[in-house]
N, CA, C and O of each residue as an XYZ file, in Angstrom:
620
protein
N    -214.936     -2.718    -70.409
C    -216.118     -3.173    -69.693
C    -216.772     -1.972    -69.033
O    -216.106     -1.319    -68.230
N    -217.865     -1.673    -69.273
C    -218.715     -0.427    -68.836
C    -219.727     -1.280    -67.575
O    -220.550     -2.195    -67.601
N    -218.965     -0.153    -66.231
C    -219.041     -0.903    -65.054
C    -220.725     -0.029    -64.659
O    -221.024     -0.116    -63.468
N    -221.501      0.560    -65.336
C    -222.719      0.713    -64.818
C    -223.771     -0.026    -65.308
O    -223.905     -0.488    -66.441
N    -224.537     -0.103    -64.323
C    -225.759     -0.877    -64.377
C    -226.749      0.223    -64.854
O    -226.620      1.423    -64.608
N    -227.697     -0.315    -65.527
C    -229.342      0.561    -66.043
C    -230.199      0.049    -65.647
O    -230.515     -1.052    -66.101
N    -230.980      0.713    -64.542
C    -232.342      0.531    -64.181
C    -233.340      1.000    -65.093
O    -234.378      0.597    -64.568
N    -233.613      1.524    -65.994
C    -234.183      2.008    -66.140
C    -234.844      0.743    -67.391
O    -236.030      0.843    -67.707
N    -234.022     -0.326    -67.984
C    -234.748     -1.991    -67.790
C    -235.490     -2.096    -67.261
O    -236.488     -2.436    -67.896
N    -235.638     -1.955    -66.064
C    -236.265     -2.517    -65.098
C    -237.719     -2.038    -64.698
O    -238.397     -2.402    -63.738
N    -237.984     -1.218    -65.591
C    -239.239      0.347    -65.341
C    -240.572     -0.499    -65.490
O    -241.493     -0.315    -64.694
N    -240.645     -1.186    -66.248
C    -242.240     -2.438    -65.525
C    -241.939     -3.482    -64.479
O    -242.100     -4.612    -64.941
N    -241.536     -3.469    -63.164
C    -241.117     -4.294    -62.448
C    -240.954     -3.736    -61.087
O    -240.187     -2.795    -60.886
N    -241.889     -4.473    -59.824
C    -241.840     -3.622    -58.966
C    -241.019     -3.901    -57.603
O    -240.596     -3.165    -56.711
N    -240.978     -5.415    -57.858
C    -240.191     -6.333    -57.065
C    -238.762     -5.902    -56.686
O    -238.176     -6.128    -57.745
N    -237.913     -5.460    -55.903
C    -237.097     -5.504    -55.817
C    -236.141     -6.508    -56.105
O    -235.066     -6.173    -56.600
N    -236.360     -7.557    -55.889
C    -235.681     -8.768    -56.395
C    -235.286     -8.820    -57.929
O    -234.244     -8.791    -58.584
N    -236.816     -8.922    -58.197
C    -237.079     -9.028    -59.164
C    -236.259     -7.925    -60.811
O    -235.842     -8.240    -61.925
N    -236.422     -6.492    -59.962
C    -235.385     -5.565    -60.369
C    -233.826     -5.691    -60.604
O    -233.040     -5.555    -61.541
N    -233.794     -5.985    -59.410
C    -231.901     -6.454    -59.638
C    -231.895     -7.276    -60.546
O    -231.657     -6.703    -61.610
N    -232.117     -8.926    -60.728
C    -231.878     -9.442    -61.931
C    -232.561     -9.044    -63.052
O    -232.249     -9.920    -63.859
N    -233.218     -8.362    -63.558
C    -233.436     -7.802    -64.787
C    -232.348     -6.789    -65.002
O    -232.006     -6.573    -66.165
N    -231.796     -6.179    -64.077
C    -231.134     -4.831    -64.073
C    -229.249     -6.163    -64.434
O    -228.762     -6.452    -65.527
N    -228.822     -6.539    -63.203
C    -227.947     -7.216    -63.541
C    -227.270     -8.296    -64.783
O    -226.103     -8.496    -65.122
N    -228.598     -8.875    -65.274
C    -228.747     -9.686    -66.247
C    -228.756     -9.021    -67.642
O    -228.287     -9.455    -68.694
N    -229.559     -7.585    -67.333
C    -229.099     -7.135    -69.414
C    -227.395     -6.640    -68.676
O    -226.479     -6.947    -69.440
N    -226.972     -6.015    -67.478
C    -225.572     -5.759    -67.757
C    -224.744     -6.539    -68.212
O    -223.793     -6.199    -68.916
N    -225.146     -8.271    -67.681
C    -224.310     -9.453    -68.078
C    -224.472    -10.149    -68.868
O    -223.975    -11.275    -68.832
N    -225.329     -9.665    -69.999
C    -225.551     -9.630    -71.546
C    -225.007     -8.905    -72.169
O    -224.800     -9.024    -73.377
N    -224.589     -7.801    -71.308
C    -223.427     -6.470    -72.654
C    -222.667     -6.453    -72.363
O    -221.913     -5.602    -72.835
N    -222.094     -7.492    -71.186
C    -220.290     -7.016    -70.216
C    -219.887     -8.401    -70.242
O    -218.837     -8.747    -70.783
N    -220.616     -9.144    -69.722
C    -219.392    -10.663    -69.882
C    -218.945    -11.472    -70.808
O    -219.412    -11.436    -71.946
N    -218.265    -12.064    -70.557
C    -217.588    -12.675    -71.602
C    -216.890    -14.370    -70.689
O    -216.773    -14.635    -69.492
N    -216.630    -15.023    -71.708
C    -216.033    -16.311    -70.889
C    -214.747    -15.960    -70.973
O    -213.982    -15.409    -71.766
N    -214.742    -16.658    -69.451
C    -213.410    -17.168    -68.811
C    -212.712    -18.534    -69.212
O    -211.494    -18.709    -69.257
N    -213.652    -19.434    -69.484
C    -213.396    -20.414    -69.716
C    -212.650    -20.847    -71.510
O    -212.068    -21.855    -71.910
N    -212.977    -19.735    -72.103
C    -212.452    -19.901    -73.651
C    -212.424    -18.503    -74.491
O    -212.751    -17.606    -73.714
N    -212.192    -18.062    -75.605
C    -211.829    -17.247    -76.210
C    -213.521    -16.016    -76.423
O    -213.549    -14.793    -76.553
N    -214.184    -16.589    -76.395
C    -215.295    -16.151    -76.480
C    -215.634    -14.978    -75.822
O    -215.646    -15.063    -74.594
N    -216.066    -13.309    -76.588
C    -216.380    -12.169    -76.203
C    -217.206    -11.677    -75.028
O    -217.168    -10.716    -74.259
N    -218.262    -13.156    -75.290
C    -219.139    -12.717    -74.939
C    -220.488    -14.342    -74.311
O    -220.277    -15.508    -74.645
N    -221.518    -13.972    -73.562
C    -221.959    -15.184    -73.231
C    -223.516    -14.641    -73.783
O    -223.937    -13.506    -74.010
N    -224.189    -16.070    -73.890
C    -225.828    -15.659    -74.455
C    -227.003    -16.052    -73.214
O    -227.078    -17.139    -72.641
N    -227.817    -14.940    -72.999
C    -228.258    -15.171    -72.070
C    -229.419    -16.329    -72.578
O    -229.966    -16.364    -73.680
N    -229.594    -17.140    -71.577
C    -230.449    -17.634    -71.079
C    -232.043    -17.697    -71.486
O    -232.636    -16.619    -71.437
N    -232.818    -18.900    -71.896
C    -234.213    -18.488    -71.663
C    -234.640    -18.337    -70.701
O    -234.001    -18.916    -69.823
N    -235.577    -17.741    -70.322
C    -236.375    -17.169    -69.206
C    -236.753    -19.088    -68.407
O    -237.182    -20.123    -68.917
N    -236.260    -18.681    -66.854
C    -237.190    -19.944    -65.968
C    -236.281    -21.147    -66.242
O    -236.598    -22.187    -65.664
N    -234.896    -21.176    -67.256
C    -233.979    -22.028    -67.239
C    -233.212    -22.524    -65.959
O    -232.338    -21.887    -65.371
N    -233.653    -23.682    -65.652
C    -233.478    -24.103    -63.792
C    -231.326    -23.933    -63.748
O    -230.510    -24.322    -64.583
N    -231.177    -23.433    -62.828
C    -229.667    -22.957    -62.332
C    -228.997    -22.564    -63.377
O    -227.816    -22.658    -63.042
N    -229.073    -22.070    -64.747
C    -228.598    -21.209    -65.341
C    -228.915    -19.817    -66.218
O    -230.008    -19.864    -66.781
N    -228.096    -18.500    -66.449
C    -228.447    -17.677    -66.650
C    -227.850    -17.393    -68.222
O    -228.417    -17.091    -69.273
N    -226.591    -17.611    -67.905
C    -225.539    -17.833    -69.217
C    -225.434    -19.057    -69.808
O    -226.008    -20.105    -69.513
N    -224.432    -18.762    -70.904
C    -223.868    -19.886    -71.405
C    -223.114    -19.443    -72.444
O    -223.626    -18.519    -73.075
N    -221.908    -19.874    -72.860
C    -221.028    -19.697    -73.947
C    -221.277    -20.094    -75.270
O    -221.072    -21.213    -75.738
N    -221.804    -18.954    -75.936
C    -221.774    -19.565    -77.612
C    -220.577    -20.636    -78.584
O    -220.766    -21.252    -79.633
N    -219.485    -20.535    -77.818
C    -218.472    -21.307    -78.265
C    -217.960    -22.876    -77.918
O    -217.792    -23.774    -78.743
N    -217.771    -22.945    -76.531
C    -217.246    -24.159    -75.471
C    -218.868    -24.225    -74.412
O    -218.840    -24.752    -73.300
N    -219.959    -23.709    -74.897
C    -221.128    -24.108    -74.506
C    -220.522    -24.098    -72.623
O    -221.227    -25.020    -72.212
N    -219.745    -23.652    -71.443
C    -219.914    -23.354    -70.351
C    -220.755    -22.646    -69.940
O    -220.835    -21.514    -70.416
N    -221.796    -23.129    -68.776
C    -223.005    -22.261    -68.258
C    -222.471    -21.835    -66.958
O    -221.566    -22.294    -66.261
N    -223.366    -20.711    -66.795
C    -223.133    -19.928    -65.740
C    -224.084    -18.987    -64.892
O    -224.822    -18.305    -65.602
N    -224.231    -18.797    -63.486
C    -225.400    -18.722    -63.010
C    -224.891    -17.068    -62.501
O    -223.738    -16.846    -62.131
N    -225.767    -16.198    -62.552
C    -225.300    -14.643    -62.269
C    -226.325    -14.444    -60.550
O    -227.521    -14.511    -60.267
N    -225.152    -14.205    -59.829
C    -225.557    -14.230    -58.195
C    -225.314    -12.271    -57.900
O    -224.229    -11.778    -58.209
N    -226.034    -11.697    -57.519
C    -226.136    -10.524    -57.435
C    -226.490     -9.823    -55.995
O    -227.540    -10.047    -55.393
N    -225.715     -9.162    -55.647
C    -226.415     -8.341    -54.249
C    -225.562     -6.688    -53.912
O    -224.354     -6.464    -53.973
N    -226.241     -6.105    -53.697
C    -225.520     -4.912    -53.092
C    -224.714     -4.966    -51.596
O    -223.992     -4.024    -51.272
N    -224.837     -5.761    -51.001
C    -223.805     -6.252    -50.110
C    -222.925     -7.496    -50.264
O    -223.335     -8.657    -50.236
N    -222.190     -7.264    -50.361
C    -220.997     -8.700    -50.167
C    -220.728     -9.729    -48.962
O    -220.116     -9.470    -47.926
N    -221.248    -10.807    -49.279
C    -221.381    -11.439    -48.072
C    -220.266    -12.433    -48.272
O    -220.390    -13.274    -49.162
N    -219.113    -12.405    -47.463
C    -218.025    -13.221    -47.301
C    -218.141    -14.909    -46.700
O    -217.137    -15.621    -46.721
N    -219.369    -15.388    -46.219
C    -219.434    -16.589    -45.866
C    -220.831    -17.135    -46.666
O    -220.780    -18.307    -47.037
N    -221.954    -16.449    -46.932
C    -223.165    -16.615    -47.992
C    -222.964    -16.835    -49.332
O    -221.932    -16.469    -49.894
N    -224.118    -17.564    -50.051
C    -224.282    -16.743    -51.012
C    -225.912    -17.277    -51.469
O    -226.321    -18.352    -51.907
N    -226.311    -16.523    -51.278
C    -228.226    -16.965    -51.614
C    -228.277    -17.509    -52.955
O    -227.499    -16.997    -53.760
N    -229.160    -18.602    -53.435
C    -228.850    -18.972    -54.430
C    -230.235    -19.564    -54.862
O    -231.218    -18.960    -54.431
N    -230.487    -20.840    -55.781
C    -231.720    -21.328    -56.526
C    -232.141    -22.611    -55.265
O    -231.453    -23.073    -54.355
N    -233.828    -22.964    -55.775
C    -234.332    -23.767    -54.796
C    -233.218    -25.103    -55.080
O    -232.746    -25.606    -56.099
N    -233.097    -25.346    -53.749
C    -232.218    -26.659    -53.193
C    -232.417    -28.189    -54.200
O    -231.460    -28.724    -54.760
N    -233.279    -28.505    -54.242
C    -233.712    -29.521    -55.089
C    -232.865    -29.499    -56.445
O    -232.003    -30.264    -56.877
N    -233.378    -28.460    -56.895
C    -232.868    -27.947    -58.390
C    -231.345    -28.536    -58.591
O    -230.952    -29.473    -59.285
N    -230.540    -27.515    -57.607
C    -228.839    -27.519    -57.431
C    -228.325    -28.444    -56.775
O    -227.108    -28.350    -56.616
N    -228.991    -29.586    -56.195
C    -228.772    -30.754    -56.167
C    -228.541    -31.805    -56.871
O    -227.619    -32.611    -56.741
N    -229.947    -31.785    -58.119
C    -229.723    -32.167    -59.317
C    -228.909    -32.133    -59.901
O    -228.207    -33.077    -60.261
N    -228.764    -30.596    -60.232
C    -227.346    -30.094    -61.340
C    -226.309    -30.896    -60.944
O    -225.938    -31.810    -61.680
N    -225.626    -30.623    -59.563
C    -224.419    -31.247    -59.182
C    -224.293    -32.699    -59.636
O    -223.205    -33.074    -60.073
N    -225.772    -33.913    -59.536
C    -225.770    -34.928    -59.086
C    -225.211    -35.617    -61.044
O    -224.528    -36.584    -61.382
N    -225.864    -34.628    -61.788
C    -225.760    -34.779    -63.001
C    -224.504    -34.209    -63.799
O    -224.408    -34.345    -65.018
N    -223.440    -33.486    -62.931
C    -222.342    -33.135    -63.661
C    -222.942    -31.872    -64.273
O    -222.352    -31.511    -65.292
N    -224.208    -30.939    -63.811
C    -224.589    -30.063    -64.865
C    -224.222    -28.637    -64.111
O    -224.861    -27.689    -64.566
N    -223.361    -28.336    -63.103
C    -223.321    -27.440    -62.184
C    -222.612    -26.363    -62.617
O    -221.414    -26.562    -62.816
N    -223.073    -25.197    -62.828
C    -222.900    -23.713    -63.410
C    -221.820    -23.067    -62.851
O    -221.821    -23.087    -61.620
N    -221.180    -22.673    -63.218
C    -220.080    -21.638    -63.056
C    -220.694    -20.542    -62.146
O    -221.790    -20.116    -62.510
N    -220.229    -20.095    -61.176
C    -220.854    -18.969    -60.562
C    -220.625    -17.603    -60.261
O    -220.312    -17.108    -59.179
N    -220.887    -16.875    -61.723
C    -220.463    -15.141    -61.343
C    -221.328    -14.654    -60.473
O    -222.542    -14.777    -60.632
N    -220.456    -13.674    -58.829
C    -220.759    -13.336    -58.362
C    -220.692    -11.623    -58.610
O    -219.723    -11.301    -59.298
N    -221.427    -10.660    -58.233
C    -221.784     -9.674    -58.904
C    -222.099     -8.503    -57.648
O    -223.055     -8.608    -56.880
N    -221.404     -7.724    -57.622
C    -221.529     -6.502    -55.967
C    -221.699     -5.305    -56.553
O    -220.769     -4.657    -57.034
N    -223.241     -4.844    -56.541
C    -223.521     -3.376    -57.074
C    -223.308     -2.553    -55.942
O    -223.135     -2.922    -54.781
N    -223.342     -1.215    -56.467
C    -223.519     -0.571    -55.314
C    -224.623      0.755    -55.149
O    -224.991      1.016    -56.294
N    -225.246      1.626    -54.236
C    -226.377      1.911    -54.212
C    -226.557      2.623    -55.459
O    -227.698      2.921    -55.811
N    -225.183      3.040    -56.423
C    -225.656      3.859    -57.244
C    -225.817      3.351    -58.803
O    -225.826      4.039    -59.823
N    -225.953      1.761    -58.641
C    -225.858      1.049    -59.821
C    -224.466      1.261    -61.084
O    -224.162      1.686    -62.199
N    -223.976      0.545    -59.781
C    -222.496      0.317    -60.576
C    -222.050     -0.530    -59.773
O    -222.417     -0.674    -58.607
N    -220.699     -1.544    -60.717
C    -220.802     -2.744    -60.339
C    -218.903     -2.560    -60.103
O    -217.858     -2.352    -60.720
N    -219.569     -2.867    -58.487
C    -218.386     -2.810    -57.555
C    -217.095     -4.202    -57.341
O    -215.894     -4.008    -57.151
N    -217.658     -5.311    -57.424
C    -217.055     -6.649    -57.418
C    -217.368     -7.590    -58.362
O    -218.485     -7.460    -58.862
N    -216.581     -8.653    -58.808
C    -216.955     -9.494    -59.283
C    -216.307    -10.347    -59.124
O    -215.136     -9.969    -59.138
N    -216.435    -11.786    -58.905
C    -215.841    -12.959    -58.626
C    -216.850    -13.956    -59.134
O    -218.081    -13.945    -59.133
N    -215.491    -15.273    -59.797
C    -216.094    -16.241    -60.739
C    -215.802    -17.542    -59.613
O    -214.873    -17.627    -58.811
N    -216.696    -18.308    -59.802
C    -216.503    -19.638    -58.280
C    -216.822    -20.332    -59.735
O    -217.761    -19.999    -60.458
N    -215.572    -21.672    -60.116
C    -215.765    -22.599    -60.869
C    -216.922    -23.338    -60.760
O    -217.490    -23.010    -59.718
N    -217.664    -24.370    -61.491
C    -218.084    -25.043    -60.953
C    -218.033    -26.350    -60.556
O    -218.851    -27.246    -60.349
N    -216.754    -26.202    -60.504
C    -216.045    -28.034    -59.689
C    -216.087    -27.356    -58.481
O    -216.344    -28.237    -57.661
N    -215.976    -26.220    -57.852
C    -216.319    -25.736    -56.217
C    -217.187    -26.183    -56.051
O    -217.083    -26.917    -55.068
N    -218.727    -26.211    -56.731
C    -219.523    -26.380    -55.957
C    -219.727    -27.871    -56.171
O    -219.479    -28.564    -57.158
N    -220.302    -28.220    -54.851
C    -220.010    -30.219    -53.833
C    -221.525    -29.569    -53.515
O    -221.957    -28.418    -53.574
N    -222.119    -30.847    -53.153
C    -223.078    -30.932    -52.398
C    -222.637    -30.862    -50.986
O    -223.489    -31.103    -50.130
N    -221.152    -30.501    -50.531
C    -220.948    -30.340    -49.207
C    -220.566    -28.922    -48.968
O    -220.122    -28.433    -47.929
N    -220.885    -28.183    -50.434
C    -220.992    -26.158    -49.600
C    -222.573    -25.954    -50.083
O    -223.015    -24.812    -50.204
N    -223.223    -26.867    -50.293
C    -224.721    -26.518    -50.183
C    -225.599    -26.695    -48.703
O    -225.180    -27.539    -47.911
N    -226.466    -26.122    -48.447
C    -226.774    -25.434    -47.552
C    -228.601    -25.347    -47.432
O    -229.208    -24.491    -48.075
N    -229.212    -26.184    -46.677
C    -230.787    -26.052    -46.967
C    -230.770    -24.226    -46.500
O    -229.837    -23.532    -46.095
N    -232.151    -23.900    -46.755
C    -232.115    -22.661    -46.009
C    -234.124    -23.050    -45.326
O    -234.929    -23.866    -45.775
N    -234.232    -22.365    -44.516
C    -235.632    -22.580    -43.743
C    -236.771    -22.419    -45.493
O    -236.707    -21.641    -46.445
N    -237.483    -23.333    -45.232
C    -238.776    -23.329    -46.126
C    -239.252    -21.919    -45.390
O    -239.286    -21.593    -44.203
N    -239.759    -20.917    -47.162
C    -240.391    -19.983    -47.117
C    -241.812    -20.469    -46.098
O    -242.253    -21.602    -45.907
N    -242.278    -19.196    -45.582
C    -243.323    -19.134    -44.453
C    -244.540    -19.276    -45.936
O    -244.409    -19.100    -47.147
N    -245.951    -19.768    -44.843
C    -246.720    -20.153    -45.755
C    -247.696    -19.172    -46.148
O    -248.901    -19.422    -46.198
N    -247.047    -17.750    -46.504
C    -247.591    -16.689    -46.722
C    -247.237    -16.320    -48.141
O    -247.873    -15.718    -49.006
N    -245.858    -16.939    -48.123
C    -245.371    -16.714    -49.258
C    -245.423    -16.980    -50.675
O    -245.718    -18.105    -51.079
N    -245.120    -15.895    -51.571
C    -246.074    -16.564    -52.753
C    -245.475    -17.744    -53.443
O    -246.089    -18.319    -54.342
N    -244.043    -18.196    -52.960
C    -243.780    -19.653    -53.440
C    -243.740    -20.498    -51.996
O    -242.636    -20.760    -51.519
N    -244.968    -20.923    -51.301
C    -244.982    -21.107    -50.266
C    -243.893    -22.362    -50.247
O    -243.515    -22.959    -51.255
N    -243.456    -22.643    -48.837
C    -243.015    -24.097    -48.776
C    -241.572    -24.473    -49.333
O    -240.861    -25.357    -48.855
N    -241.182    -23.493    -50.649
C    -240.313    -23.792    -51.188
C    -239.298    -23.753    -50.256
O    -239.364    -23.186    -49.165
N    -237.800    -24.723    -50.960
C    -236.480    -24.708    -49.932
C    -235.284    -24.046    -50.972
O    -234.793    -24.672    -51.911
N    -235.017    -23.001    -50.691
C    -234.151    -22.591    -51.122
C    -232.446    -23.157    -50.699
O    -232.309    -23.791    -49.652
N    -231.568    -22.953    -51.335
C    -230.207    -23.168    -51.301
C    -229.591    -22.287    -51.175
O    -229.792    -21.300    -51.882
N    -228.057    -22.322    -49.696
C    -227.519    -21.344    -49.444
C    -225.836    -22.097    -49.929
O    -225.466    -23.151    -49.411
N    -225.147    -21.496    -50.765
C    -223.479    -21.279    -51.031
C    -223.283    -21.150    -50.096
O    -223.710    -20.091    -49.635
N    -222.315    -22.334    -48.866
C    -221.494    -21.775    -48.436
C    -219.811    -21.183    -48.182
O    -219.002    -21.884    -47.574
N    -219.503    -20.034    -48.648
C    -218.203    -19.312    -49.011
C    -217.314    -19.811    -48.717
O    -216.367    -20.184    -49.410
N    -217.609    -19.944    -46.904
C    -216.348    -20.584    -46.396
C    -215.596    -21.860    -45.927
O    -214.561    -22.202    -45.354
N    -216.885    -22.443    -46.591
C    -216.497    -23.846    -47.594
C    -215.737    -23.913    -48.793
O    -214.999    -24.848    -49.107
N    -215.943    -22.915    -49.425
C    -215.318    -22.524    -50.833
C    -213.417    -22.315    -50.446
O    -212.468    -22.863    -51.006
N    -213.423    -21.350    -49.332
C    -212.014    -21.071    -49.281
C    -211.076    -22.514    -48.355
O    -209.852    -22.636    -48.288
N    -211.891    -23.228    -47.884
C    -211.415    -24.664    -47.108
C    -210.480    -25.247    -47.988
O    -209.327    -25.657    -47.855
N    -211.441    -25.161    -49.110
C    -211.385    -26.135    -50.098
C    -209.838    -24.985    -51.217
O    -208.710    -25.457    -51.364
N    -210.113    -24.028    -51.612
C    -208.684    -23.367    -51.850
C    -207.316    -23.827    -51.253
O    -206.242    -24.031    -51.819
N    -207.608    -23.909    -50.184
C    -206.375    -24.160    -48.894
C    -205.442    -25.498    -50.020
O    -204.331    -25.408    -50.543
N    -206.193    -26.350    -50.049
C    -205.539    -27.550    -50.870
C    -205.633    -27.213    -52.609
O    -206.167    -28.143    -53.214
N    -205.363    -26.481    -53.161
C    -205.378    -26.271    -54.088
C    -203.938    -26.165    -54.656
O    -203.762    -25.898    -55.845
């Protein structure tokens, strides 16, 4: 597994955000592979596919790629709330690789959160974007972690 990331993907794109997952997403097109079955490798995603990024060419498991240069032990920022509500409500809820670059684009952590972890009771409204914003209004969804490890305890 070739633990660097390439920005240089990312060279029409000015967004920072926006950068990291282009930058993270071709890495997790040439580096992952499922956990869930024999399979090398996972196929990314069409573009704007609501809570998933992956998915397994073999045992068809999807999976959502969560990315940040800091590691946040009780967070995890995630897709608008509505959306991942759905998923859950429908049995359609993504596997969640978590992904820790670091300033020099290389990929420092990784951790896989099943997706029988995620309950609608470690989801998390987060404040509606201000109405400046260019997805005004929207409600994003926050993972919360240390809900995740509660729930380990009985495992």
């Amino acid at each position: 597994m070739d633990l660097k990331l390439s920005p240089s993907v990312s060279k029409n794109y000015k967004s920072g955000p926006q950068i990291v997952r282009i930058v993270t997403e071709d890495w997790g097109t040439r580096n992952l592979y499922c956990p869930a079955c024999y399979s090398n490798n996972v196929t990314k995603a069409p573009p704007n596919t609501p809570t998933i990024d992956f998915a397994c060419p073999i045992c068809h498991q999807t999976y959502q790629l969560k990315s940040s240069r800091n590691w946040n032990d009780i967070k995890i920022v995630d897709a608008a709330y509505s959306t991942m509500i759905a998923a859950i409500r429908n049995d359609d809820t993504p596997n969640l690789f978590l992904l820790q670059y670091s300033i020099v684009w290389r990929v420092q952590n990784m951790l896989l959160i099943p997706h029988f972890f995620i309950t609608e009771s470690v989801i998390e409204k987060r404040k509606p974007l201000s109405p400046l914003a260019r997805r005004a209004g929207g409600l994003g969804v926050t993972s919360c972690l240390q809900k995740f490890r509660k729930m380990e305890k009985y495992e």
